[in-house]
N, C-alpha and C positions, 0 to 999 in steps of 0.2 A: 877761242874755239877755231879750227879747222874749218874750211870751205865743205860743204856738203857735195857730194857727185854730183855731176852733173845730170844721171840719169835718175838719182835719187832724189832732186829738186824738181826734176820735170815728172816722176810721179806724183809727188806731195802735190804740185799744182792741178796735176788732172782730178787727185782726191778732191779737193777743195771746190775744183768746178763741179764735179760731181754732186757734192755735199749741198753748195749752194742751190743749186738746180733743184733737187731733192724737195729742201725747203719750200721753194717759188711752187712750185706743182703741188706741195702739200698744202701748204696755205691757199692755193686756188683750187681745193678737189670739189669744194660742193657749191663751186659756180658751173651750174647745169647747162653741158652741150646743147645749144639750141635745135639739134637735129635729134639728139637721141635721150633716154631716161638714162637717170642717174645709176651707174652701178654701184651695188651695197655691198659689204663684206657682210650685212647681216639683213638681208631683204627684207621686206615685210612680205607674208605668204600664210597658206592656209596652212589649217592645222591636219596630220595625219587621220586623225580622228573624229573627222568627216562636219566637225562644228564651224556653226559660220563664222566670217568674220564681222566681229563686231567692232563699231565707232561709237565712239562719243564725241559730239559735237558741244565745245563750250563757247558759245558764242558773247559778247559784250560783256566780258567784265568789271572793266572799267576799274582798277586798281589805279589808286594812289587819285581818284576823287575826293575834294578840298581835303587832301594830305595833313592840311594846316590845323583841321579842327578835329577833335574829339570825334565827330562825325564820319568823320572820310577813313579814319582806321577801321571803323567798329563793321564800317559797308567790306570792306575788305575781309577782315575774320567772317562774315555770312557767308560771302562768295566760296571760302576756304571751306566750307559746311557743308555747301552745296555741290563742289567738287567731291569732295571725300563722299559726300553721299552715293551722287552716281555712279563711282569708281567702284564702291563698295558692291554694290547692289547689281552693276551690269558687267564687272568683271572685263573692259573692253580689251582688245586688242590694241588698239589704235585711238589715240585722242588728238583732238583736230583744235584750234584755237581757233575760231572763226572773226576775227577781227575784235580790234576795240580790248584790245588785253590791259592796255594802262589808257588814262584821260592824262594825255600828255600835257593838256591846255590848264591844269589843275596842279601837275605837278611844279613845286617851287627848288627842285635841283637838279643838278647839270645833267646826271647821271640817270637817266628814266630806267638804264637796265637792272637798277637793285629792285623795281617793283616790278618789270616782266620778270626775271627769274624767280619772284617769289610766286607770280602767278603759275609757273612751269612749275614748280618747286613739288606742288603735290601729286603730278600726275609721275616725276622723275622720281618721287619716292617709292611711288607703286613699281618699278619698273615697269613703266608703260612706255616703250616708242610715241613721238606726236609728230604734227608739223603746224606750222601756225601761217596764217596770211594777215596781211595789213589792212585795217579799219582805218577811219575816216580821222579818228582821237589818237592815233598809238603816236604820230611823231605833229602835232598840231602847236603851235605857237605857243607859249604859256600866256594867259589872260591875267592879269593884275585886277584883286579884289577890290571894288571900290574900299571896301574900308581899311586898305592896307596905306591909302594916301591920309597922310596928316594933314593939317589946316595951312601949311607952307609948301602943299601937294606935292612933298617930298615922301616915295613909298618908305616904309618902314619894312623892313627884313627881317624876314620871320620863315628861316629856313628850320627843318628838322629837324634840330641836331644828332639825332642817332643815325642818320644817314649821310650827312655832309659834314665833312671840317670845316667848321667856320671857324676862321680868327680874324675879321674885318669885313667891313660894309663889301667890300668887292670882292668877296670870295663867291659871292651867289650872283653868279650870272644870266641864270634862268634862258640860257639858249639854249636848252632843249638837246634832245638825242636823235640824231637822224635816222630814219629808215635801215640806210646800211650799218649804221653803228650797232640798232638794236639789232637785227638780222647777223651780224659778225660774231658779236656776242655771244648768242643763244650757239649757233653753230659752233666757235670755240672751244665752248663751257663744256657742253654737255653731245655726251657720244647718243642716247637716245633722242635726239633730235633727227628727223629726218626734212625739215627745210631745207631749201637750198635757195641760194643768190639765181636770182635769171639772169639771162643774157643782157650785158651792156647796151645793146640796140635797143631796148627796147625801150617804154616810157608811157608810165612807170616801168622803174625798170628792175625792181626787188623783191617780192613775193610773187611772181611767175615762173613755176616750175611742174613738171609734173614728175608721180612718183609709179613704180607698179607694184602690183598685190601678185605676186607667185603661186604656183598650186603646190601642194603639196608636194605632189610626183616629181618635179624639177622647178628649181631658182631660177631658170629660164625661159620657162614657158607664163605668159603672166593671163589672167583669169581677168583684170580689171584693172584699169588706168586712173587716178585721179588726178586732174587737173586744178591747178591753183592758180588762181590769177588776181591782181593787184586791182581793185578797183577802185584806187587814189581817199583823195579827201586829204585835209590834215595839209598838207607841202605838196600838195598836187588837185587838179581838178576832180569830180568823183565821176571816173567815165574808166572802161576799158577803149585802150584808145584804137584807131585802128591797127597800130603795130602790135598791138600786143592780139588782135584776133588774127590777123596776118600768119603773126607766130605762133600761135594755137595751129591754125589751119596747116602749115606747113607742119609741125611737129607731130598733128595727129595723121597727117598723110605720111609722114617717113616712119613709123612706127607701128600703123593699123591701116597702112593702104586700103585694104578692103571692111575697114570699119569692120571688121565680126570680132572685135573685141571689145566689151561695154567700157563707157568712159560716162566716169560721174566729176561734176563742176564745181569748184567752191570758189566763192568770192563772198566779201562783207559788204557791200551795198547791192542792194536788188535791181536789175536792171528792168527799164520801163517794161516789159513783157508784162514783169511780174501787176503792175495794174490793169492790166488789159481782161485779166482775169481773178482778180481781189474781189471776192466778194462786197458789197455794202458796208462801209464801214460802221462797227457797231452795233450789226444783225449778225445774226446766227447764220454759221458756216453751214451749207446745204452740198450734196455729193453735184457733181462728181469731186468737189473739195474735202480735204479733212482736216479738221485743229478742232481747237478750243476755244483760241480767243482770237476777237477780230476788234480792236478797240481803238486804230488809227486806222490812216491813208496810208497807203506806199510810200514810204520815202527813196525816193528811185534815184540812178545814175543822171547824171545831171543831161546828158545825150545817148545816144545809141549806133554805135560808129561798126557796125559791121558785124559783132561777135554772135549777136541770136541768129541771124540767117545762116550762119554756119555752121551753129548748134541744130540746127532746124534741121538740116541739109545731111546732119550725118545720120548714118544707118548703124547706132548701135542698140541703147537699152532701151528694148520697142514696150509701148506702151498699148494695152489693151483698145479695140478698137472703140469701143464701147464708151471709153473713159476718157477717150479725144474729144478736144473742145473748138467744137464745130463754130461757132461764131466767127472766126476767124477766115472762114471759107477753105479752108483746109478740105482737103479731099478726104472722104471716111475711110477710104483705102490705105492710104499711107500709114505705116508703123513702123518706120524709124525713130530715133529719138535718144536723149540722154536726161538723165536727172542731175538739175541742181538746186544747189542748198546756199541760201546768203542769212547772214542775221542782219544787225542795224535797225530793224523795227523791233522796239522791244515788247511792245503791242499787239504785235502779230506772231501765230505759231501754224500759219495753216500748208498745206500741200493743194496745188491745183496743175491740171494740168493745160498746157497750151501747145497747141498743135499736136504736136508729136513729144510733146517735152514735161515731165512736173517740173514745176519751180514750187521748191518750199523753202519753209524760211525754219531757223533754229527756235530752240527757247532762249527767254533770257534767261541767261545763266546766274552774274553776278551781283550783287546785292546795289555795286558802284552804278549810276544813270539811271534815266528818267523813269517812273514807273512802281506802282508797290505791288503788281498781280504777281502772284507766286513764281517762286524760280524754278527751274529743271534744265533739261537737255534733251536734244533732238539725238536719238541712238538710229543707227542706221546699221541693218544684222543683214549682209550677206553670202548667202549660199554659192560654192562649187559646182556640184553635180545634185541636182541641175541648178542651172545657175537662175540665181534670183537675188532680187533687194526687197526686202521690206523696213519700216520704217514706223518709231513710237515717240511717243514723248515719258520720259523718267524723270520723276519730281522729287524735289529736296525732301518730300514727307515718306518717298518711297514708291506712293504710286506713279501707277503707268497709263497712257491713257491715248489718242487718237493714230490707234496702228491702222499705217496704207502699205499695201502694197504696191511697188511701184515696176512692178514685170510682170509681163502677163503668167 
C-alpha cells in the first residue's frame, strides 16, 4: 500500500484524539461536579398534572444473607414480595435504596454485584428511576461460618455454583466487592439508575451526591434537592466525616445560596441527633413523634463531625412551630429546617422532630437481617404548588399506616 497524505494522517489522528476523549468524559459523566448537581438528559420532575411526587424508600435489604443455606435464598424471594408490593400499590416515581442492599459479610463470592442487581432488578422492571446509597453490610469483609472449618481447621468451599465458576479450591476468594466496584456497576448497567460517584476528595468518598426534582413548567427550575451522603460502615468507619459535611455545606451554598429551596437527607446510619430525641425504647411512640414501632436503641454514627449543625443552620423545609422539639433549648421562633430519612434500625419506624429538623428512619424492607416485625416502606408524597412533604409507612399486606406531615 501507498503512504497516506499527509493531511489525511493528520486528520485520522485528531479523529482518534477526539474519539478517545469522548470515551474518558463518557465513562466519567456521573462522577458528580462537587460544586454543581448533575445534569440529566432525563431529570427526575413533576408530573403536569399537578400529582405529587412520590418515593419509595427500601431500606435494609440485606440480599445474599447466608447465601450458602436454604435460608438466605427463601429471605431474599420475601424481600422481592415486598418490593413488588409496594411498587404495586404506591405506583412511585422514584425508589431510593437506603443502604444495606446485599450482607456483603454473608456473601461467599467475588462478585456481590449479581445480588445488588437482583435487588434493583424489580424496581428496573417497573420502569422506575432510583438511586441507592451505601450501608454499613453492602461492601463488609466476608465472615467465615464456624462450621465451614473442618477438624484440620482447613475451610471447606462451598461457593454457589449458579453464581460462580468454580473449577478448584482457589477459584473462591471471597475478597469481596468494593464500594466503587458495586457503584460502577449499577451505573454502567442500567440507564434508570440515577446514583452518581462523589467527589474523589472526599471520605467516604462514593455515595455522596445530590440530585434535583424539576417542576413541571421547566427541567430547570428545580422544586427540591436530595442529598445522599455516605455514612461509612463495612471498609470505613460509620460517621459522616467532616469533609463530606464541608462538601454538603459548600454544594448546598453554590446551588441554593439563599436556602429557599427545600433539601431532604438520606444516609443509612442515623446519626447521634437521632437519640436525642427516640422515644423510650420499647414504649409506645407519643406526638410530637410518629411510627409504630419502637423496639431497640438508636444505633447511631459512631461520632458527629459537623453535618447536624449544618443541617440545623439551614433555612429550608420549615417545620411547624408547635412540632419543634424544645428540649434542646432551641428558640420557638426558629423554623428553619430539612427532613431526614436513615434506615439501619430495623426496629425502629418512627419520625421525631429535633430542633428545626425531623429525623425519621425507614421500614424494614427486606426479609434478609435481624428482626421478624412486619416488613413495608417509608413512601414520602410531595406536593409542587403548594409545596409540601408528607410521609406514611406501606406494608407488604397492603396497609398503610403512621402519616406525618412534615411541612407546615
Amino acid at each position: 500500500m501507498g503512504r497516506a497524505h499527509p493531511s489525511i494522517a493528520f486528520l485520522l489522528l485528531l479523529f482518534i484524539c477526539f474519539l478517545v476523549s469522548t470515551l474518558v468524559a463518557l465513562s466519567d459523566s456521573r462522577r458528580q461536579d462537587p460544586l454543581l448537581p448533575l445534569p440529566n438528559a432525563n431529570p427526575l420532575r413533576f408530573s403536569a398534572d399537578g400529582s405529587p411526587f412520590k418515593i419509595a424508600l427500601f431500606a435494609d435489604l440485606h440480599y445474599g444473607e447466608n447465601a450458602w443455606t436454604d435460608w438466605g435464598p427463601a429471605q431474599d424471594d420475601g424481600s422481592d414480595r415486598v418490593m413488588s408490593a409496594v411498587l404495586d400499590a404506591e405506583d412511585p416515581d422514584f425508589v431510593i435504596y437506603l443502604g444495606d442492599v446485599i450482607t456483603a459479610n454473608n456473601l461467599p463470592i467475588t462478585n456481590a454485584s449479581l445480588y445488588w442487581d437482583r435487588a434493583l432488578s424489580l424496581t428496573r422492571n417497573k420502569g422506575k428511576p432510583w438511586s441507592t446509597v451505601f450501608g454499613n453490610h453492602d461492601d463488609a469483609l466476608f465472615e467465615w461460618p464456624s462450621e465451614w472449618f473442618s477438624a484440620t481447621g482447613i475451610p471447606q468451599v462451598n461457593c454457589p455454583s449458579a453464581n460462580v465458576p468454580f473449577s478448584g479450591d482457589t477459584d473462591c476468594s471471597f475478597k469481596g466487592t468494593t464500594r466503587i466496584e458495586l457503584i460502577s456497576t449499577e451505573i454502567n448497567k442500567n440507564v434508570l439508575s440515577r446514583t452518581t460517584r462523589g467527589p474523589n476528595t472526599l471520605w467516604p468518598s462514593v455515595s455522596n451526591y445530590v440530585l434535583q426534582v424539576s417542576s413541571y413548567k421547566d427541567p430547570m427550575l428545580p422544586v427540591v434537592f436530595f442529598y445522599f451522603l455516605d455514612s461509612g460502615g463495612g471498609s470505613y468507619p460509620e460517621v459522616v466525616s467532616k469533609a463530606q459535611a464541608k462538601w454538603f455545606q459548600r454544594q448546598s451554598q453554590g446551588i441554593n445560596p439563599n436556602a429557599s429551596i427545600p433539601e431532604v437527607i438520606f444516609w443509612h446510619i442515623p446519626s447521634r441527633a437521632y437519640q436525642k430525641v427516640a422515644p423510650v425504647p420499647t414504649t409506645q411512640i407519643h406526638t410530637p413523634c410518629v411510627g409504630s414501632i419502637n423496639k431497640e436503641k438508636v444505633a447511631s454514627q459512631e461520632s458527629e463531625w459537623g453535618i447536624m449543625d449544618i443541617l440545623v443552620s439551614r433555612a429550608s423545609v420549615k417545620v411547624p412551630k408547635h412540632h419543634i422539639h424544645l428540649s434542646s433549648g432551641v428558640d420557638d421562633d426558629l423554623e428553619t429546617g430539612v427532613a431526614v430519612f436513615a434506615g439501619h434500625n430495623h426496629g425502629l419506624d418512627w419520625c421525631c422532630p429535633y430542633n428545626s429538623l425531623w429525623l425519621c428512619f425507614a421500614r424494614h424492607t427486606g426479609y434478609g437481617g435481624y428482626g421478624n416485625w412486619p416488613r413495608g416502606s417509608r413512601i414520602i408524597s410531595i406536593d409542587e404548588q403548594p409545596f409540601s412533604i408528607t410521609s406514611w409507612i406501606r406494608m407488604e399486606d397492603g396497609t398503610e399506616h403512621s402519616h406525618v406531615v412534615l411541612t407546615p
